[in-house]
N, C-alpha and C positions, 0 to 999 in steps of 0.2 A: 455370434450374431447371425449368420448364415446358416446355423444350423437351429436357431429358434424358427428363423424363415420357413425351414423346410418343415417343420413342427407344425407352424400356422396352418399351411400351407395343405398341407393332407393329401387329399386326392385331387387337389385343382394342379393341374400341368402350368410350370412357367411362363409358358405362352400367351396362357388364359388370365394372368393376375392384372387385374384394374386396380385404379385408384382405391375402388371401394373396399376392395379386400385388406390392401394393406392401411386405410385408415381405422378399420374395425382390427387389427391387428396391433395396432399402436394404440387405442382406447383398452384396449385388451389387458394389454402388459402394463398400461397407465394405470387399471383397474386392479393391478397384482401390486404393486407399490413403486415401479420402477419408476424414476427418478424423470426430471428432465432433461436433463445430461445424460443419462441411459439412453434415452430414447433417440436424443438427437444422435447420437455415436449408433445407433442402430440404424435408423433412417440412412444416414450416409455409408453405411457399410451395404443394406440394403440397396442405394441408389449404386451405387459404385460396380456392385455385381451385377443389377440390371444396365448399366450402362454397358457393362464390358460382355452383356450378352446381346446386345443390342450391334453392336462393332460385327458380331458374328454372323448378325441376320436371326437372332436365335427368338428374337420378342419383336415384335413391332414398336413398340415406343416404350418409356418407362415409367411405370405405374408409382414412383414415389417420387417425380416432378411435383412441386407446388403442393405437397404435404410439411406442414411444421410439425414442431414437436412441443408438447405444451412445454409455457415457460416453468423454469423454476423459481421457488420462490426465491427472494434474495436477501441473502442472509446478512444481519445486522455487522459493522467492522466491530470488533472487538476493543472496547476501553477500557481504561483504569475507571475503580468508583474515585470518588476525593480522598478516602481516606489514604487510599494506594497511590494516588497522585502525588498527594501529601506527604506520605513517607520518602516516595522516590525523591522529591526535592528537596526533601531534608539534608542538612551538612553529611555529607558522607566521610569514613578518615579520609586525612589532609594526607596527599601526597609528600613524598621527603620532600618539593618546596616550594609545594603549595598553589603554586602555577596553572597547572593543571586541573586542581580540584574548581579553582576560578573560571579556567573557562569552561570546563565543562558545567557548572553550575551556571552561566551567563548562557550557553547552549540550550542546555536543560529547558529554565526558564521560560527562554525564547518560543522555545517552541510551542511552550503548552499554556504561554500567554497570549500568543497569536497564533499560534495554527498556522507555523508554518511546515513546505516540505524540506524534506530534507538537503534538495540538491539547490531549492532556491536560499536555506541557510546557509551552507558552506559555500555559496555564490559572494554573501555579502561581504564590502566590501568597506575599509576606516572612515568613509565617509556616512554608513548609515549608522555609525555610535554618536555624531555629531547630533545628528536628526533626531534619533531617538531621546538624548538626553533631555535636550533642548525642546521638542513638541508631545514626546511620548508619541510617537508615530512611526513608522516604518515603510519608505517607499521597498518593497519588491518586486522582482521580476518574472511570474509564474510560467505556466505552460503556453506555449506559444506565443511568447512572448508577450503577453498580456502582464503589463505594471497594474500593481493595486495600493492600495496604503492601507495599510493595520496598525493596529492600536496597538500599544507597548502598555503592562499591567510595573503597576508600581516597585513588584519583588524583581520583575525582570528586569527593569532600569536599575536599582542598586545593584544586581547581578551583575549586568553591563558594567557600570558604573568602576565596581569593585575588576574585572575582568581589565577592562580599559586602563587601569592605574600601573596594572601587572605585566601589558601585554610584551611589551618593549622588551620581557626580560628573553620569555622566548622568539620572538619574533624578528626574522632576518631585518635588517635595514632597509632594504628596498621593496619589502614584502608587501602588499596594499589590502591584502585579507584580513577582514576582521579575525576571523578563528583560525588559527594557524597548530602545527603539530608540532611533535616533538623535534624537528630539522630547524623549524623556524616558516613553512612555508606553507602554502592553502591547505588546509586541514582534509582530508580524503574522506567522502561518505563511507566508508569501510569503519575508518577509526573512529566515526561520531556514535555506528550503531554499536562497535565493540562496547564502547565506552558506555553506551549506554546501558547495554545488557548485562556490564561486569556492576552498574552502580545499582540496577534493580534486583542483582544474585545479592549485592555486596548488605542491599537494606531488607533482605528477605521477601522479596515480592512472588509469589508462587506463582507468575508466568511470566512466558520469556517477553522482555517488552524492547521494541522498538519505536523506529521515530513517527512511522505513520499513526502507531499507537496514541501518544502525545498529542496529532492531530483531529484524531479523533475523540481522543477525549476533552479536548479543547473547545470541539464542537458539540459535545453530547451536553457538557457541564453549563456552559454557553447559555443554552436551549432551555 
């Protein structure tokens, strides 16, 4: 980056570099294809060296104060279309007993019936299967602690439904986690997305899919 600077730069002394130099410098490289992410990673490399010649007495002030760097665009998240949605929630093979394949498929569901995250799923707790069954709703508890209610879609209530019947088999006695792992106890966002990336390799899906996936497809399909 410092040595594009000195490139720009030519025969103007360090001393001498204003604002206007180094914004005609950054329209420049703007104009070459460099990125906005380039740019800004240059601007701070640039401010950073005039800063620390500044400490020296070496510049008077520095000429990439109150320069930005154009934004970039922002690139759409990545979703499944329906058909790939579709296959992923298809019955995937039954685990030796079956337990598993249940809550993961209640998991599954959940997610890409509400859109939820991942750390407010594995939050929920045996009181929101009650809610759900009973109103098709879902009080959770998102970022910052902000409560919302989502709607619960009909395949993810049987999911539930069928999940719930099962849970008791793996799930410790005193445990109060809806989705619980193989010990018996609150299922760890590690093993939701394991899980999930073994069941979209397991259906053939040609990219790798996790949970925010699901919520984004949840919301694109939505729409």
């Amino acid at each position: 980056d410092l040595g594009k600077l000195l490139l720009d730069l030519g025969s103007v002394p360090l001393a001498e570099v204003h604002g206007h130099h180094v914004r005609r410098f950054v329209a420049q490289h703007h104009g070459r294809g460099l990125s906005g992410r380039s740019l800004a990673r240059l601007l701070s490399a640039w401010r950073g060296f005039f800063g620390w010649l500044g400490e020296r007495g070496l510049v008077r002030a520095n000429p990439c104060d109150g320069i930005r760097p154009p934004k970039s665009p922002k690139r759409l998240p990545k979703a499944l279309s329906v058909d790939e949605t579709a296959r992923l929630l298809t019955s995937a093979a039954e685990d030796e007993n079956g337990v598993l394949s249940a809550r993961d498929a209640a998991m599954f569901e959940l997610f890409y019936s509400s859109g939820l995250r991942l750390a407010e799923l594995v939050a929920l707790d045996t009181d929101a299967l009650e809610t759900v069954l009973a109103d098709g709703e879902l009080r959770v508890l998102g970022k910052r602690s902000k409560a919302r209610l989502v709607p619960v879609g009909s395949l993810a209530r049987e999911a539930l439904a069928a999940w719930g019947a099962q849970r008791s088999v793996l799930a410790a006695p005193d445990e109060k986690a809806l989705f619980v792992g193989a010990r018996g106890r609150r299922i760890s966002p590690r093993v939701v997305q394991m899980r999930l990336a073994q069941r979209a390799q397991l259906q053939g899906l040609p990219t790798h899919v996790h949970p925010h996936m699901l919520r984004h497809s949840f919301a694109s399909h939505v729409l």
